[in-house]
FIMI-243924 format. One record per residue (C-alpha): residue number from 0; residue in three letters; x, z, y. Coordinates in steps of 0.1 Angstrom, whole numbers, plus 2048, in hexadecimal, padded with zeros to 3 digits. Each point is the difference from the previous one (the first is absolute). Layout:
N
<atom i="NUM" aa="ALA" X="X" Z="Z" Y="Y"/>
...
This chain:
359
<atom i="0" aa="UNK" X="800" Z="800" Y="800"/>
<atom i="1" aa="UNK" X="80F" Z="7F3" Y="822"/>
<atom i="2" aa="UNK" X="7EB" Z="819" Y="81D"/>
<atom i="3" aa="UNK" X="7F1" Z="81F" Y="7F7"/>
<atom i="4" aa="UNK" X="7F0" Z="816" Y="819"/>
<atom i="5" aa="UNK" X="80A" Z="821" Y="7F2"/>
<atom i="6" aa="UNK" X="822" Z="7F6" Y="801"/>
<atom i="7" aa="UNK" X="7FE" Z="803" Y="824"/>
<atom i="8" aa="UNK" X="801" Z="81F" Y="813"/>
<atom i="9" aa="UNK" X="7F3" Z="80D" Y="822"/>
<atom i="10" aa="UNK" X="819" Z="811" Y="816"/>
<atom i="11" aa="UNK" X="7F7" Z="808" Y="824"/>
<atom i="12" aa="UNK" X="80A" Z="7E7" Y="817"/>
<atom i="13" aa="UNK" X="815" Z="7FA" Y="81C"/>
<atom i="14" aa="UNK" X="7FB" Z="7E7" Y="81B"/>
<atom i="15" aa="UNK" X="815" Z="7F1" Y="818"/>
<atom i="16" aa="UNK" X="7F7" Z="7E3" Y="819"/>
<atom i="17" aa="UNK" X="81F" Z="7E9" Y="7F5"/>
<atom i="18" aa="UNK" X="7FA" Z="7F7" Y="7DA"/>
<atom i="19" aa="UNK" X="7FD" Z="7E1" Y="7FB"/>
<atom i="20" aa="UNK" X="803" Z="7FA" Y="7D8"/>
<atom i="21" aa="UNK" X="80F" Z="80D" Y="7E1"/>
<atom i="22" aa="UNK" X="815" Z="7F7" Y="7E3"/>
<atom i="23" aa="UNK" X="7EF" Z="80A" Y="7E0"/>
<atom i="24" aa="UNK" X="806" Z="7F8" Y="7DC"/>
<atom i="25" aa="UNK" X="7F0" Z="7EC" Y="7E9"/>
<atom i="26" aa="UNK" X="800" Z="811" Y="7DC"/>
<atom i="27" aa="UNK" X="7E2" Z="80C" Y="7F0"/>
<atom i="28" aa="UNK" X="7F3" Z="81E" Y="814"/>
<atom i="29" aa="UNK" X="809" Z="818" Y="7DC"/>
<atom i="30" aa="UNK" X="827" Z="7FE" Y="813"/>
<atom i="31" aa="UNK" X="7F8" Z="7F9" Y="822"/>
<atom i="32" aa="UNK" X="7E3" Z="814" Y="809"/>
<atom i="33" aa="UNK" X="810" Z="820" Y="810"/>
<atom i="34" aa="UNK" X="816" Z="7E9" Y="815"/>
<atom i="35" aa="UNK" X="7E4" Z="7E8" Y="80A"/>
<atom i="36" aa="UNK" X="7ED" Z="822" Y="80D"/>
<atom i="37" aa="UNK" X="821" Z="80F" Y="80F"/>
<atom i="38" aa="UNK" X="809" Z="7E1" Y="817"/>
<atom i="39" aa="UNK" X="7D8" Z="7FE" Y="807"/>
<atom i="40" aa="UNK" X="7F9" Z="823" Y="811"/>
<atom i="41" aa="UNK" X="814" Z="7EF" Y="81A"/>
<atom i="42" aa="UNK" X="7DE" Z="7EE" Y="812"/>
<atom i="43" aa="UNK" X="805" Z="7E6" Y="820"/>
<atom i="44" aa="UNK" X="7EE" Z="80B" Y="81D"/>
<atom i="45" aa="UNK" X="801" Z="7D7" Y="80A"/>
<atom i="46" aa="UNK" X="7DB" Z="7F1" Y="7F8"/>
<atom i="47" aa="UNK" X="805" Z="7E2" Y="7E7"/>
<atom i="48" aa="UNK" X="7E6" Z="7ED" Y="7EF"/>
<atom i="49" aa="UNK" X="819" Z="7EA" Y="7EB"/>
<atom i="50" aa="UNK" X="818" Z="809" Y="7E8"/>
<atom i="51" aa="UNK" X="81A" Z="7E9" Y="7F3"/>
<atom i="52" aa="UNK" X="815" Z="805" Y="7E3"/>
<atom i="53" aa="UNK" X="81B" Z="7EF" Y="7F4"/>
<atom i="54" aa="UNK" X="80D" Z="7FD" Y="7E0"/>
<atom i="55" aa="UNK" X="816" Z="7EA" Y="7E8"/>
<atom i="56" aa="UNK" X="7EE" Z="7FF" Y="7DA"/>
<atom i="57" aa="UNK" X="817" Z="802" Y="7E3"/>
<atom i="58" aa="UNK" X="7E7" Z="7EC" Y="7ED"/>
<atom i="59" aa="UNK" X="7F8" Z="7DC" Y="802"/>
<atom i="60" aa="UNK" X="7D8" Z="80C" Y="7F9"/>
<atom i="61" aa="UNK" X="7ED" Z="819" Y="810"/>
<atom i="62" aa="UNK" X="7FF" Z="81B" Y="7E6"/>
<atom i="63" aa="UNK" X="7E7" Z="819" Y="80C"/>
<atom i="64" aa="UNK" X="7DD" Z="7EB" Y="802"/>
<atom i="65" aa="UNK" X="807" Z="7E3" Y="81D"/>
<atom i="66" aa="UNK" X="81D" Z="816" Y="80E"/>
<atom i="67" aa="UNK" X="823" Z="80A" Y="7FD"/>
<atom i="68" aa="UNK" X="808" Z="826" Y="7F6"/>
<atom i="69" aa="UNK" X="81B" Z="7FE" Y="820"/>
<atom i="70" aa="UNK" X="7DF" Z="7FA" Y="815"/>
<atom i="71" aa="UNK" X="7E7" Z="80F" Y="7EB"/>
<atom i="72" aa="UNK" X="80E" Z="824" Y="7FC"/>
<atom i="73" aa="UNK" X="807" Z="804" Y="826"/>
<atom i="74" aa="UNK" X="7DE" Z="7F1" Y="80A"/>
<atom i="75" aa="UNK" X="7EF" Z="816" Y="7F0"/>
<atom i="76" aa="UNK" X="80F" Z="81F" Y="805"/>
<atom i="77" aa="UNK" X="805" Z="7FD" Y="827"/>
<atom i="78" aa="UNK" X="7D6" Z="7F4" Y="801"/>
<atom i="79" aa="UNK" X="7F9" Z="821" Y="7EA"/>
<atom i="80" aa="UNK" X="818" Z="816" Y="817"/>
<atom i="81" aa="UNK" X="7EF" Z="7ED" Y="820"/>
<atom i="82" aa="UNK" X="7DD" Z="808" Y="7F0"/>
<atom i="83" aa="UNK" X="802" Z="822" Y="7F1"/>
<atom i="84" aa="UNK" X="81F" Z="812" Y="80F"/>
<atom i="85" aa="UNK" X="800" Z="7F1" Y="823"/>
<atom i="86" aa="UNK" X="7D8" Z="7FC" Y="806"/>
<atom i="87" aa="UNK" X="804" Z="7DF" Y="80B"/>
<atom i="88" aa="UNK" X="7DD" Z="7EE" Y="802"/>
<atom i="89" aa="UNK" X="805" Z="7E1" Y="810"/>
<atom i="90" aa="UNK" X="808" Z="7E1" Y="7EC"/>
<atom i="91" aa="UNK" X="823" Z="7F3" Y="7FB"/>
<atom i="92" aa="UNK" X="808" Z="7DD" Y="7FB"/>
<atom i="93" aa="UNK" X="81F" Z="801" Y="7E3"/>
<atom i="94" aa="UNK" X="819" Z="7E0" Y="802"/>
<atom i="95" aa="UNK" X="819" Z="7FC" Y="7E4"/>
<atom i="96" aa="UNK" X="81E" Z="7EE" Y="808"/>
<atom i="97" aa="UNK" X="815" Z="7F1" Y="7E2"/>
<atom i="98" aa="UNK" X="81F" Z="7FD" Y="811"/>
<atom i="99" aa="UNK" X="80C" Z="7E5" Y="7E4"/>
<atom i="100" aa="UNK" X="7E5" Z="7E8" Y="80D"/>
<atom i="101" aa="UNK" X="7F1" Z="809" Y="81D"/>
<atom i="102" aa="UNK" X="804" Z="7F9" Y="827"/>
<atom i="103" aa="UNK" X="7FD" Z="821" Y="812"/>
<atom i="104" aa="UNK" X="7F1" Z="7FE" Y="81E"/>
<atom i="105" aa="UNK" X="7F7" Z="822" Y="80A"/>
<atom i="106" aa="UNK" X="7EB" Z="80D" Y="823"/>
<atom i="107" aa="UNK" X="811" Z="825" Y="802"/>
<atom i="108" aa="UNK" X="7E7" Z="80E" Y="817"/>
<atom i="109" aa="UNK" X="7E6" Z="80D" Y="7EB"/>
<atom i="110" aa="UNK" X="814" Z="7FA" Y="7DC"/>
<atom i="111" aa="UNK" X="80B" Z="81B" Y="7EB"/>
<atom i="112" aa="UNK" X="81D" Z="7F4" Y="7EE"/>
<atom i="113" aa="UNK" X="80A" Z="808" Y="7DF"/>
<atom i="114" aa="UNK" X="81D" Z="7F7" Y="7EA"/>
<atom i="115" aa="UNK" X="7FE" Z="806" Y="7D8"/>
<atom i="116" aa="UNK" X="822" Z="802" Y="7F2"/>
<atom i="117" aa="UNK" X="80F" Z="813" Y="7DF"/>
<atom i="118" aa="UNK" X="828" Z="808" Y="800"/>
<atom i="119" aa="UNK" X="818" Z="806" Y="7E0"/>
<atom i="120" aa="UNK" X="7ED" Z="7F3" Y="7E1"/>
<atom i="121" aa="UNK" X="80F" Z="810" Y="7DD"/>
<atom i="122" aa="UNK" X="820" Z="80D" Y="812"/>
<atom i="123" aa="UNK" X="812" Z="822" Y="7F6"/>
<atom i="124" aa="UNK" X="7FB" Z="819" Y="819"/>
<atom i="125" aa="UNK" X="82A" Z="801" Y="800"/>
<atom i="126" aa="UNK" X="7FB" Z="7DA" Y="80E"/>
<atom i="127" aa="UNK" X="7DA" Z="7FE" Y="80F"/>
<atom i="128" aa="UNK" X="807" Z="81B" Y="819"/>
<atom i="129" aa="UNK" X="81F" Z="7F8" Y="813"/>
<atom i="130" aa="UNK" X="7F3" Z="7DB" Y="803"/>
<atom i="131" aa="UNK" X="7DD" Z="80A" Y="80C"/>
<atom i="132" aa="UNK" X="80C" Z="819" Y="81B"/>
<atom i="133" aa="UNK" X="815" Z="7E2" Y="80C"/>
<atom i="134" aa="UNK" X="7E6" Z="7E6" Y="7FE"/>
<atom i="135" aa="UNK" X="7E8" Z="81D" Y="811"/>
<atom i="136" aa="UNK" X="81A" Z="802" Y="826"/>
<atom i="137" aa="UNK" X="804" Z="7D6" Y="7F9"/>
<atom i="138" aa="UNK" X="7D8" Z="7FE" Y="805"/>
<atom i="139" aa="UNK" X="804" Z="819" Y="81D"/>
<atom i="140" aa="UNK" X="81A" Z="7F0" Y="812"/>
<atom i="141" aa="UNK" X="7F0" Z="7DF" Y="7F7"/>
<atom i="142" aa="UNK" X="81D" Z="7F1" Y="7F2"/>
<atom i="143" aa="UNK" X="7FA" Z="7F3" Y="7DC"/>
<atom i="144" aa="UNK" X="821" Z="7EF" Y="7F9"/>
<atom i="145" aa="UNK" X="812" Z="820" Y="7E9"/>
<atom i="146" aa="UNK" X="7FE" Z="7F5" Y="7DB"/>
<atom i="147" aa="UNK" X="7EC" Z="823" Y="7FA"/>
<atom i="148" aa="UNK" X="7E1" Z="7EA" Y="80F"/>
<atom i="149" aa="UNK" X="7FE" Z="7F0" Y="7E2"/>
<atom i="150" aa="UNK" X="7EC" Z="820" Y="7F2"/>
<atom i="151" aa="UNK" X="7E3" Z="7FD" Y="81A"/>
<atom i="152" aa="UNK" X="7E4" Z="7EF" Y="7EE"/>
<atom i="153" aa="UNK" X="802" Z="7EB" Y="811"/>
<atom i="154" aa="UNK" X="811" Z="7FA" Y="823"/>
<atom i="155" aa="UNK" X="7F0" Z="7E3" Y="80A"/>
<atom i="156" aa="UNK" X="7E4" Z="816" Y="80D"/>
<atom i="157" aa="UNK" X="812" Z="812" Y="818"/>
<atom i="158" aa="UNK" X="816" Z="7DD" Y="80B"/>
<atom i="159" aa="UNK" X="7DF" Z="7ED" Y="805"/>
<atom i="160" aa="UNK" X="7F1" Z="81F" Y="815"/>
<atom i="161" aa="UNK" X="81C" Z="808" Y="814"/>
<atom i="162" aa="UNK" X="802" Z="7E1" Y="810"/>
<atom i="163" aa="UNK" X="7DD" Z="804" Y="80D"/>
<atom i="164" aa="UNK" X="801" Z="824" Y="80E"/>
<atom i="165" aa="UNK" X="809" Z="80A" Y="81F"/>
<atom i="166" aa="UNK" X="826" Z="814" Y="807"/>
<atom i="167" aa="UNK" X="7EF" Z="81C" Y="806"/>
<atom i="168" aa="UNK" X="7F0" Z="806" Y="7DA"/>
<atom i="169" aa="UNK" X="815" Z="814" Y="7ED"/>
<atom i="170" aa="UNK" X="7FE" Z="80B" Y="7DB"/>
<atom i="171" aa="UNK" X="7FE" Z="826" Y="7F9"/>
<atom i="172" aa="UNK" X="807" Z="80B" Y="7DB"/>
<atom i="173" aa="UNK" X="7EE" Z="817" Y="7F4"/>
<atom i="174" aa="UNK" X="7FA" Z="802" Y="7DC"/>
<atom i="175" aa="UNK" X="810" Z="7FD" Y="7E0"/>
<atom i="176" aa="UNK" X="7FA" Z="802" Y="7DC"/>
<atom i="177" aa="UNK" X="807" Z="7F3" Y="7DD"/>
<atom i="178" aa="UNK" X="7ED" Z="7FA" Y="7E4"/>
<atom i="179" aa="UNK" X="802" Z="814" Y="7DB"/>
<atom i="180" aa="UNK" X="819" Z="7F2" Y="7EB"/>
<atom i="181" aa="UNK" X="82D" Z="801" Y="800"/>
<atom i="182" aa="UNK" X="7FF" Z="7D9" Y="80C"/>
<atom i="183" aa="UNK" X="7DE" Z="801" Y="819"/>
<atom i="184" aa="UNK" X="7F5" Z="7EB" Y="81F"/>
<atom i="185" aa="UNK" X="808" Z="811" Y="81F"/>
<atom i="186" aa="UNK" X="7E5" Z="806" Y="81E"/>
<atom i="187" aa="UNK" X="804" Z="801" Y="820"/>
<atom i="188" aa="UNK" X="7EC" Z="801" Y="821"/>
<atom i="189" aa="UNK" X="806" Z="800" Y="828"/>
<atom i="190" aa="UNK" X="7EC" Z="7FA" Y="81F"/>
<atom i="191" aa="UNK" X="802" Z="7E9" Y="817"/>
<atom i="192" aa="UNK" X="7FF" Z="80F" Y="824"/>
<atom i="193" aa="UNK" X="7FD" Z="7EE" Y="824"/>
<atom i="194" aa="UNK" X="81F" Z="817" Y="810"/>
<atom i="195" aa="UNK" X="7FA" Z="7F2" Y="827"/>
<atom i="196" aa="UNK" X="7F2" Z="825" Y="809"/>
<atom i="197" aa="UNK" X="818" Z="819" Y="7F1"/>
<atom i="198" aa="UNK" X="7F6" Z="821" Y="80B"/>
<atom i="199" aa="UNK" X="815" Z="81D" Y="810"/>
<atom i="200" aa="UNK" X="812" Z="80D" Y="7E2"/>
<atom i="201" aa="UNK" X="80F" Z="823" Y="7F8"/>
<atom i="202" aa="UNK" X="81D" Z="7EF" Y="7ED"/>
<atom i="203" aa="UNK" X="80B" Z="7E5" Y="7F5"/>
<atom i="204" aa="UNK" X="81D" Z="7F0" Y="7E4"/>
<atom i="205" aa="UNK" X="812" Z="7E1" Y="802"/>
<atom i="206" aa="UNK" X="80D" Z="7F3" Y="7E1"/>
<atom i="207" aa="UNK" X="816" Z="7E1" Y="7FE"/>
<atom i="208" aa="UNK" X="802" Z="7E8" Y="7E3"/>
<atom i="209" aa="UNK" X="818" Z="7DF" Y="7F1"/>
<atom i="210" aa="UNK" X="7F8" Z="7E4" Y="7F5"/>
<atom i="211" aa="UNK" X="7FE" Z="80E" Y="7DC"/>
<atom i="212" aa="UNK" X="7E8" Z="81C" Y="80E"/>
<atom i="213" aa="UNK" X="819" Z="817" Y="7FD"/>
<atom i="214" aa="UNK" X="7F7" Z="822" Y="81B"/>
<atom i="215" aa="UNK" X="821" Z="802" Y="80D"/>
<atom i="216" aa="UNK" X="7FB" Z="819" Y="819"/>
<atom i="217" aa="UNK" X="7E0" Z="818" Y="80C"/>
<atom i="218" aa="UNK" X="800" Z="818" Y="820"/>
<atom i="219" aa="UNK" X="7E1" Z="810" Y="80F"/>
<atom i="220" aa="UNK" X="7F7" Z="814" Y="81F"/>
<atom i="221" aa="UNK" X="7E5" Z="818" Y="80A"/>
<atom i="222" aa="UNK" X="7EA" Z="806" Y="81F"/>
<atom i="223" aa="UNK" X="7F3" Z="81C" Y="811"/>
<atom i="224" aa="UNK" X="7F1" Z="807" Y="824"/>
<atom i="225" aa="UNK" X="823" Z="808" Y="80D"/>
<atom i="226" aa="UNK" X="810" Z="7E2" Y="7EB"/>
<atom i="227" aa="UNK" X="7E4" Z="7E3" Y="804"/>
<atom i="228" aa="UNK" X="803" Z="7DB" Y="7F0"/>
<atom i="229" aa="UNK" X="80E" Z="7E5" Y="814"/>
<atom i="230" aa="UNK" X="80C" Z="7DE" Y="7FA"/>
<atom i="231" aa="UNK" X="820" Z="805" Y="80A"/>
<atom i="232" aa="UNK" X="803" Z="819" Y="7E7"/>
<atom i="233" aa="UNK" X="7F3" Z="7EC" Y="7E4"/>
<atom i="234" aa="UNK" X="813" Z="7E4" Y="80B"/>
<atom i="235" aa="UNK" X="822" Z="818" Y="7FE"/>
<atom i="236" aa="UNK" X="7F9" Z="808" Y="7DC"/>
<atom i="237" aa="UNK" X="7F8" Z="7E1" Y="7F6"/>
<atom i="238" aa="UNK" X="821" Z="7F5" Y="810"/>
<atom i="239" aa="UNK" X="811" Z="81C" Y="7ED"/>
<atom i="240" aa="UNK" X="7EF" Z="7FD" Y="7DD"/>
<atom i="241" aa="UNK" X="80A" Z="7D8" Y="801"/>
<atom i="242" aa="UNK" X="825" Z="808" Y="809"/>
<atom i="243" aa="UNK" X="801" Z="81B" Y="7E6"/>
<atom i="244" aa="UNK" X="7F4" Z="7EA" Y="7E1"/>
<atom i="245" aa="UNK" X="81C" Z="7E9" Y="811"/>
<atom i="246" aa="UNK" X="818" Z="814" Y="7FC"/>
<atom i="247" aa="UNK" X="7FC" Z="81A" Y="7E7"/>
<atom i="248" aa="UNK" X="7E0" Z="7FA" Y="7EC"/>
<atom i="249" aa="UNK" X="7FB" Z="828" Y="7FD"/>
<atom i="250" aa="UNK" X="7E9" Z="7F8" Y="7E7"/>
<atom i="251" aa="UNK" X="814" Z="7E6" Y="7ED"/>
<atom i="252" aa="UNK" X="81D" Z="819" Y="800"/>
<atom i="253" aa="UNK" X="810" Z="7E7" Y="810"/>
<atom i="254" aa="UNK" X="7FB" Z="7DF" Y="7E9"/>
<atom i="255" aa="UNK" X="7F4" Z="7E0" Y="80B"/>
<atom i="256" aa="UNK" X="80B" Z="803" Y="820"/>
<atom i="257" aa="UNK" X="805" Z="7D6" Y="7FE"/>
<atom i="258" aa="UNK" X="7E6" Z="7FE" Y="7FD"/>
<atom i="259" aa="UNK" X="7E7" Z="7F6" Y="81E"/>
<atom i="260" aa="UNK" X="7E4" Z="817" Y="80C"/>
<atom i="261" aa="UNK" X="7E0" Z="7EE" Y="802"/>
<atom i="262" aa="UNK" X="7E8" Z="818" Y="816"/>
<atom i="263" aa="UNK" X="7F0" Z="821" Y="802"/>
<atom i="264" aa="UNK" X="7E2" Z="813" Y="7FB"/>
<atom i="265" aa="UNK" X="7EF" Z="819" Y="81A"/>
<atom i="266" aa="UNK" X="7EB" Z="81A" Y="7F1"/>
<atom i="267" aa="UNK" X="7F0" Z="811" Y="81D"/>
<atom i="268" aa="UNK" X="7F0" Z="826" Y="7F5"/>
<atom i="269" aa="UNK" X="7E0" Z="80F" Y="80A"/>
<atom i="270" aa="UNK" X="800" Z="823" Y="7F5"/>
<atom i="271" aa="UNK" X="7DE" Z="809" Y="7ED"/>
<atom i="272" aa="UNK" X="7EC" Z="822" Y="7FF"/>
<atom i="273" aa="UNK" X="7FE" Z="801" Y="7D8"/>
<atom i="274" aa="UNK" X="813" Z="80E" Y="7E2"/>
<atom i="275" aa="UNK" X="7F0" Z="7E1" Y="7EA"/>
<atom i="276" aa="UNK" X="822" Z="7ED" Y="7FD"/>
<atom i="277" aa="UNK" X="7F0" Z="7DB" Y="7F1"/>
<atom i="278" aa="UNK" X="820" Z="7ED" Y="7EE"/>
<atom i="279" aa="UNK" X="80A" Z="7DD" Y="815"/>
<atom i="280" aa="UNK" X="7F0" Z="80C" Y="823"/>
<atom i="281" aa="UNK" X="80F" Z="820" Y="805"/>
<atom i="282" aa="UNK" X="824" Z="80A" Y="809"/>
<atom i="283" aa="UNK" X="808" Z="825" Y="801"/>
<atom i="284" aa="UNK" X="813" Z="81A" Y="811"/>
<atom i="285" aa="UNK" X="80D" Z="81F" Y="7F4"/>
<atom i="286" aa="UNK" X="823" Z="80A" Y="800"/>
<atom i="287" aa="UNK" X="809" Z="7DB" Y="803"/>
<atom i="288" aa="UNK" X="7EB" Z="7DE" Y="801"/>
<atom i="289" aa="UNK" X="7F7" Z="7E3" Y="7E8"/>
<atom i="290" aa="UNK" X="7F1" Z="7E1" Y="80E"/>
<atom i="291" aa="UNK" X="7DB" Z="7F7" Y="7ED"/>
<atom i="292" aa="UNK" X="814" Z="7E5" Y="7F1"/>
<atom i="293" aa="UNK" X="818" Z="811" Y="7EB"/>
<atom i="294" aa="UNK" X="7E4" Z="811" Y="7ED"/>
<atom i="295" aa="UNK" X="7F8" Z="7DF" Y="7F3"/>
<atom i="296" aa="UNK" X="824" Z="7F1" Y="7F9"/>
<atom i="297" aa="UNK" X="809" Z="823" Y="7EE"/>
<atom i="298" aa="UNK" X="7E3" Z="814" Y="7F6"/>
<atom i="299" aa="UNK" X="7E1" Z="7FB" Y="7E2"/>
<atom i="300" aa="UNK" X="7DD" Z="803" Y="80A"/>
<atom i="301" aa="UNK" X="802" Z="822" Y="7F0"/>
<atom i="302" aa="UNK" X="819" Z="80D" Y="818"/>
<atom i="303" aa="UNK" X="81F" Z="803" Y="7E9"/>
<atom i="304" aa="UNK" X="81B" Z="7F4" Y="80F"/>
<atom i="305" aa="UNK" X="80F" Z="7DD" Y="7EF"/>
<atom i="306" aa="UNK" X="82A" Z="808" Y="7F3"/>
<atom i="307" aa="UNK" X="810" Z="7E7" Y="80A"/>
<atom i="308" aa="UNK" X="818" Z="80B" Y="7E3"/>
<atom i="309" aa="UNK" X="7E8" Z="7FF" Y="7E4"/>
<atom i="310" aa="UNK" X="7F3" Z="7E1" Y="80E"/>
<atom i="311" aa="UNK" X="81F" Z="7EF" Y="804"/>
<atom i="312" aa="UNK" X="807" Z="80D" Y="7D8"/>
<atom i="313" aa="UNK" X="7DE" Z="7F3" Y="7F9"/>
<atom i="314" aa="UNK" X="7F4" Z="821" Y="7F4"/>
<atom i="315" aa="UNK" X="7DE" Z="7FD" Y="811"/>
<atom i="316" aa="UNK" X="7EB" Z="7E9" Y="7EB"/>
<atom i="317" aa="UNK" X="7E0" Z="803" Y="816"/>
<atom i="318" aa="UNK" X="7EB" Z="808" Y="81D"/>
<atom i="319" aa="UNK" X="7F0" Z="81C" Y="7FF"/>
<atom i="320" aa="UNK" X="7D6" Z="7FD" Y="7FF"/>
<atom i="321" aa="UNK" X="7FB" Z="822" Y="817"/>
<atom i="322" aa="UNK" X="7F6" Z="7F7" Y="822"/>
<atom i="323" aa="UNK" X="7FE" Z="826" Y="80D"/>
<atom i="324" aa="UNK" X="818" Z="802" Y="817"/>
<atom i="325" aa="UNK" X="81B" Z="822" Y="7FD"/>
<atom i="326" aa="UNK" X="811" Z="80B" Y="81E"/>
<atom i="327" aa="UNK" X="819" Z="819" Y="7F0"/>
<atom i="328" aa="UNK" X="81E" Z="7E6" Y="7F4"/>
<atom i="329" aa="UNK" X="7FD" Z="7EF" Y="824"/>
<atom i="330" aa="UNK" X="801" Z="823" Y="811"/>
<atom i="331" aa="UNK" X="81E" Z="80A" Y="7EB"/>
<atom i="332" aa="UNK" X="80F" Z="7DA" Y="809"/>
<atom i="333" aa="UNK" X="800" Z="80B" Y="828"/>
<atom i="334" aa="UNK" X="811" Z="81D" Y="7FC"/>
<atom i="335" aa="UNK" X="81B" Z="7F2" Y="7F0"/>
<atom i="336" aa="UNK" X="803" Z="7E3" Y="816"/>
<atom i="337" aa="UNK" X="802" Z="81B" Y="81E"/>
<atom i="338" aa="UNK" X="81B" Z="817" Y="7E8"/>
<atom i="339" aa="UNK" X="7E9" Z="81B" Y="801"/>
<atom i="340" aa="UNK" X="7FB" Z="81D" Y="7E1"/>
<atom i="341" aa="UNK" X="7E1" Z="802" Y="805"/>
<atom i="342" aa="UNK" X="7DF" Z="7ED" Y="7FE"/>
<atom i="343" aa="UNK" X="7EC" Z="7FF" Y="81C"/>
<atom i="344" aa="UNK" X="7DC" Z="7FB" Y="7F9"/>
<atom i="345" aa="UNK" X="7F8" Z="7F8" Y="826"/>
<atom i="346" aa="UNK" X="7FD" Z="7DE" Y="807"/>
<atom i="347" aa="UNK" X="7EF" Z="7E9" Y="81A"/>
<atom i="348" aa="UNK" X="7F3" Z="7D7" Y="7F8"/>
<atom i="349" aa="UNK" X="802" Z="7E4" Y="812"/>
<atom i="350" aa="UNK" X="7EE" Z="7E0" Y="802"/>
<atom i="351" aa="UNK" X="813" Z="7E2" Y="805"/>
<atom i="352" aa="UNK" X="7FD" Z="7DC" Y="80D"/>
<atom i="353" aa="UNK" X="823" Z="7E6" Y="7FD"/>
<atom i="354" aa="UNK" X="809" Z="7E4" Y="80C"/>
<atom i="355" aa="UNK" X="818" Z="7E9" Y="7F3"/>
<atom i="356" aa="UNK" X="81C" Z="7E9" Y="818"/>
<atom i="357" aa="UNK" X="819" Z="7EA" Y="7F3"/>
<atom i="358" aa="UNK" X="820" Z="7FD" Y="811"/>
């Protein structure tokens, strides 16, 4: 069975003014249901009567009814999220887009855009995970020349879309999964935010990349009444993180410095009044800081953090099926990142919207 509605979960949702689509998977909603539900609590404020997905079938036939699964599975579980989850009454016009054979010709002003893409297909996790965290900053940056692209199922999606959007849209990830098994499909999912109105932040991260997506450097810098955000101080630790990955590629420890940098990431933080940390949205502060993207390059759904020497020695087989979230291992992770003995169980989160520039 493709789409089943109790595979899909409600979670209160968040709006924002600026979302302007998603990238969802495509699997049968047994593996990609949580995920689906996850990236969907994030609603568009934006009033759109169209919705245009795009997909690229891996079947000469459609192979659920007159449709393909890559079309299929998202269709339905975005209309049954619209209907039931969202209260959305008004009808939606739904325009699939086979990127192999169709012209796309797109009016943006009232369209939600969707693109249906899979990643790693029957990889170890050893292999899957290193290539989909670098195929996952190649969609960000919008640069989908590294060979790791060839794990995105597929990337003509994102080429055919991207030369339609405007500058400002910019893709958030947000989500990531796997499916049972030691050689499953990976799944993951992002939003696609208009960043022309970035508001105010409390902090903010600049991260800069190579052309192998490589981070090669990250600095941040907080705000406060009596230390406010201005450009020039953005602009001054942008200039500093670029000349830093340069020069000594901090987080390289010091390789590839031949290597050219290709562009940087912003991640401006909005600090929230919860405790409910939610995995892909969230970074946190304690006794030190980890972006909202690092939970998703180095943690399961479950909380545990991934070892990048068991991985490496392929000792972990699979991804864990628990999508309860524990805090304790991430906690313990910020103390020792700040050299601290102890565990501090304070801790504040901060919601985040990046932007990506290429050099």
């Amino acid at each position: 069975m493709w789409f089943n509605k109790n595979d899909l979960t409600y979670f209160p949702l968040i709006r924002r003014n600026d979302i302007k689509g998603y990238v969802l998977p495509h699997a049968g909603t047994k593996y990609t249901g949580h995920i689906i539900s996850h990236t969907l609590r994030f609603r568009p404020k934006m009033y759109f009567t169209k919705v245009c997905i795009l997909f690229s079938p891996a079947h000469k036939e459609p192979n659920v009814g007159k449709h393909y699964h890559e079309y299929y599975v998202v269709q339905k579980s975005f209309d049954y999220i619209c209907r039931n989850f969202w209260n959305l009454k008004r009808e939606l016009n739904y325009i699939p887009y086979n990127v192999d054979i169709d012209n796309i010709s797109i009016n943006l002003n009232d369209t939600l855009v969707i693109i249906s893409a899979d990643f790693s297909h029957h990889l170890s996790l050893k292999r899957a995970i290193p290539l989909e965290n670098c195929a996952a900053h190649s969609i960000l940056q919008k640069y989908l020349r590294p060979k790791c692209c060839e794990v995105i199922d597929t990337k003509k999606q994102f080429n055919k879309l991207n030369k339609i959007i405007p500058n400002s849209w910019t893709y958030q990830w947000v989500g990531r999964t796997r499916s049972p098994g030691e050689e499953g499909v990976g799944y993951l999912s992002f939003l696609l935010r208009d960043s022309q109105k970035i508001a105010t932040p409390d902090g903010l991260f600049v991260t800069a990349y190579d052309t192998a997506m490589r981070s090669r450097e990250c600095l941040g810098i907080w705000f406060t009444k009596h230390h406010p955000f201005t450009h020039k101080k953005l602009k001054d630790k942008i200039d500093d993180v670029i000349y830093k990955a340069q020069t000594t590629s901090r987080l390289t420890g010091g390789k590839y410095l031949s290597s050219p940098i290709y562009g940087y990431s912003i991640s401006y933080l909005y600090e929230e009044d919860t405790k409910k940390f939610i995995r892909g949205w969230h970074g946190i502060r304690g006794d030190a800081f980890y972006l909202p993207d690092v939970f998703l390059e180095h943690t399961f759904n479950n909380g545990k953090w991934i070892n990048d020497y068991e991985l490496k020695q392929n000792l972990i087989k699979e991804w864990p099926i628990d999508n309860n979230f524990d805090m304790l291992e991430t906690l313990e992770k910020l103390s020792q990142k700040a050299g601290t003995n102890t565990i501090a169980t304070n801790y504040t989160l901060y919601s985040s919207q990046v932007v990506h520039y290429s050099l």
